[in-house]
C-alpha positions in Angstrom: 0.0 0.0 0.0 1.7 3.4 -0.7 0.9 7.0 0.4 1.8 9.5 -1.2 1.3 13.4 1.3 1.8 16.2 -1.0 2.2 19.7 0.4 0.7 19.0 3.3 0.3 21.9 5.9 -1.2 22.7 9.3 -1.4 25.8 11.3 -2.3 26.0 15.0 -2.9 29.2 16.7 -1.5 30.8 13.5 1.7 28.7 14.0 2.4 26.3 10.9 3.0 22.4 12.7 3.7 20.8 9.3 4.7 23.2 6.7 4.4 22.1 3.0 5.3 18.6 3.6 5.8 16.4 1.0 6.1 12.4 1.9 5.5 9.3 0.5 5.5 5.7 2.2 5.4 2.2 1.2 5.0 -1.6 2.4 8.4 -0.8 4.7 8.7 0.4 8.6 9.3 4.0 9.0 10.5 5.7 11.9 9.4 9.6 12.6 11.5 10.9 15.0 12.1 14.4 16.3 11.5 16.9 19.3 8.2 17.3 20.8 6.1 19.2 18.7 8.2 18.5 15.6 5.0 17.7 13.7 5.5 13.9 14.3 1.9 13.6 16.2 0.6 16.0 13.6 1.5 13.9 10.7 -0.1 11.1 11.9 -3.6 12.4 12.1 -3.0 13.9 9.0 -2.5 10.7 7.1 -5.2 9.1 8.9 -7.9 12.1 8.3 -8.3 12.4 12.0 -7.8 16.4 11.6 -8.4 19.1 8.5 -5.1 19.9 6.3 -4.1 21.5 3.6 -2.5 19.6 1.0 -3.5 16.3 -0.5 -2.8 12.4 0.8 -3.3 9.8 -1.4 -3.9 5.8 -0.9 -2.6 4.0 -3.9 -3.3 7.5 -5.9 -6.8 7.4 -4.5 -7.5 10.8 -2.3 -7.6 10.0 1.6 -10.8 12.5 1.3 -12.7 10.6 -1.2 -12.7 6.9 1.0 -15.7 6.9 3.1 -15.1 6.2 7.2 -15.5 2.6 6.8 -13.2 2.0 4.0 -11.0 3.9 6.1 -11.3 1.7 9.1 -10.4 -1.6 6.3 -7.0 0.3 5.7 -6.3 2.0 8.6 -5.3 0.6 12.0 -4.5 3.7 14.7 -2.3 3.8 17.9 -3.0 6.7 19.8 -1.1 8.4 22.9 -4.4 9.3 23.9 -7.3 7.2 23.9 -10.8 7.6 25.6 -12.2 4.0 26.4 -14.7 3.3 29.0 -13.4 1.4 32.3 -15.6 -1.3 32.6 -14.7 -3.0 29.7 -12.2 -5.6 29.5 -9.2 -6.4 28.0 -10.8 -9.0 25.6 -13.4 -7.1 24.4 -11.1 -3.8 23.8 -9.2 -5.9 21.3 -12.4 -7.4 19.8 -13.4 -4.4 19.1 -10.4 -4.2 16.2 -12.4 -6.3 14.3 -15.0 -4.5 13.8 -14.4 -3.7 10.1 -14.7 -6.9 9.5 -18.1 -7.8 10.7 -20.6 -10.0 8.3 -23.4 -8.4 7.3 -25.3 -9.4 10.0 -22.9 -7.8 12.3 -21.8 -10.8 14.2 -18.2 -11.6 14.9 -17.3 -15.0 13.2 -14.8 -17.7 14.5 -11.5 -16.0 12.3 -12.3 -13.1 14.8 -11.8 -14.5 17.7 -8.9 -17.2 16.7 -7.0 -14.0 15.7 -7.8 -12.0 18.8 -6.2 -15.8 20.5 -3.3 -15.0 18.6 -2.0 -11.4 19.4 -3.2 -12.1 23.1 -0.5 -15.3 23.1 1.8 -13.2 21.1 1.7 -9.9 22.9 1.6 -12.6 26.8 -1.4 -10.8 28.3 -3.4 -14.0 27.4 -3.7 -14.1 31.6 -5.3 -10.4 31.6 -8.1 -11.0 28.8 -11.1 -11.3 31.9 -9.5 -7.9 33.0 -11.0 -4.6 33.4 -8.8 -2.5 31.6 -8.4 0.1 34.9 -7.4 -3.3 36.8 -3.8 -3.5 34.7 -0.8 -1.3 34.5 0.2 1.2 31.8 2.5 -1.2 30.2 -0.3 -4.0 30.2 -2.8 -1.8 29.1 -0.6 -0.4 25.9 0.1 -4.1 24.9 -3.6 -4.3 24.5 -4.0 -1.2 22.5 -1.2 -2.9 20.6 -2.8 -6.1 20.0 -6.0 -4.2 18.9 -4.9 -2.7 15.7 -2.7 -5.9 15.0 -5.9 -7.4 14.9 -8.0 -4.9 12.8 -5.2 -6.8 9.6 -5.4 -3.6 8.1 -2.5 -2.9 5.3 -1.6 0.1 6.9 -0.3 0.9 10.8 -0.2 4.1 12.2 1.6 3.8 16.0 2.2 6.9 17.8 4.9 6.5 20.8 3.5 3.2 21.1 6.4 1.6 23.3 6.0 4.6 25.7 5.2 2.6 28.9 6.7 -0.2 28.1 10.0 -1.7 29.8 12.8 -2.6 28.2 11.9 -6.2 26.8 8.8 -5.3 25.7 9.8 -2.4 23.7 12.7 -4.6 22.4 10.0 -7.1 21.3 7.6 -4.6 19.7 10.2 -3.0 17.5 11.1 -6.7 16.7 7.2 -7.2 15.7 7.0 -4.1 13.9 10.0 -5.1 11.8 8.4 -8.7 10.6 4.8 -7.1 9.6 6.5 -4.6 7.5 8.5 -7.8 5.9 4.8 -9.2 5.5 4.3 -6.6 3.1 2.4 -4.0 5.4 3.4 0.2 5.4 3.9 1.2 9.3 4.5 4.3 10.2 5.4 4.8 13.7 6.9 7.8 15.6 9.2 8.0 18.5 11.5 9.3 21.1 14.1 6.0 21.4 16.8 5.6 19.0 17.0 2.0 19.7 14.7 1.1 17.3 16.3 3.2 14.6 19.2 1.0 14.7 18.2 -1.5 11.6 19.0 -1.0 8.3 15.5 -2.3 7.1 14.0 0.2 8.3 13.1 3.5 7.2 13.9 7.0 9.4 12.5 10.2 8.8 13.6 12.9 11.2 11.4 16.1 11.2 12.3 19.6 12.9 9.6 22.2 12.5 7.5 20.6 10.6 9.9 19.9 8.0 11.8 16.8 7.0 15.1 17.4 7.9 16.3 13.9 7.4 15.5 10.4 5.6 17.5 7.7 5.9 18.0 4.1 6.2 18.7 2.9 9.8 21.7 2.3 11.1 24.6 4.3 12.6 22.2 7.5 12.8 23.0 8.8 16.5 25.2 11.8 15.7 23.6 13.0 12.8 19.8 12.7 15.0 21.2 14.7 17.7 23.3 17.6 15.1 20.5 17.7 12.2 17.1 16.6 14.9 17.4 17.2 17.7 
């Protein structure tokens, strides 16, 4: 799947965020990485149509603005910083909910829904939190769940913001690593963050934006000095 953002601005409070921004992605891993408000957040929303723009993003040369909300939710998967999610509901269910694009007509999950909700839970080990409410796990836990429930929406594309922010060290390691083999499955992610562990790789793909401008874009690899003289 490949997007393609041409001049794509946005102004807050009369300050430009992203300023004529011109991108495009494919089935690969990119990394955004910069300073806080660097645009990276911004960008995001953009590509997913979560916020008004100026400029034009295109899905396989079709405009993001001309694919209804459900087609949307078929290519799309989103991981938020921020999420509003009631409470009460439980760890199982907030991932079941990723498949709701793919409900049959009569709106009934089917038995491919639930095996693959089986899978990210085993794969993601919070198989032992599933009966949980999701205010009765930690902030790690809880993000691993938020995790597993766009992995399960098996959409092409996978927008993760900060999404190994509360996690510890071997389960950042092993979300980077899970990252890396869905974009070798053929899937475009685009994920932004702080760590420059990550950004280690040569398979994958860093974009480094200062000002709402692309300042760098690179493969990974031995990127440290030039993120913190040309970035950061």
């Amino acid at each position: 799947m490949e997007i393609d953002l041409k001049q794509i601005s946005v102004v807050y409070d009369r300050q430009p965020v992203i300023d004529s921004l011109s991108l495009k992605f494919t089935h690969e891993l990119t990394y955004l990485t910069g300073l806080n408000g660097s645009g990276k957040t911004t960008l995001l929303h953009c590509l997913s149509g979560l916020i008004d723009f100026k400029g034009e993003v295109l899905i396989n040369n079709s405009s993001l603005s001309s694919i209804s909300r459900k087609k949307r939710a078929a290519l799309f998967a989103f991981v938020l910083q921020k999420t509003s999610i009631p409470y009460q509901i439980k760890i199982y269910d907030l991932i079941l909910s990723g498949r709701f694009p793919h409900l049959n007509w009569l709106g009934t999950y089917q038995e491919e829904d639930f095996n693959i909700v089986d899978l990210y839970l085993q794969k993601l080990e919070i198989g032992h939190l599933k009966y949980r409410r999701i205010d009765q796990v930690s902030g790690g836990e809880l993000q691993k769940a938020f995790i597993a429930r766009a992995l399960v929406q098996d959409t092409p594309i996978i927008l993760l913001d900060e999404p190994a922010q509360s996690l510890d060290p071997k389960n950042k390691a092993y979300i980077y690593h899970l990252l890396r083999e869905l974009a070798d499955s053929g899937k475009t992610i685009i994920c932004s963050t702080h760590d420059l562990d990550p950004l280690i790789y040569p398979e994958v793909r860093v974009v480094g934006l200062k000002a709402g401008k692309v300042v760098l874009d690179e493969r990974g690899g031995e990127l440290r000095d030039r993120l913190m003289n040309e970035v950061y």
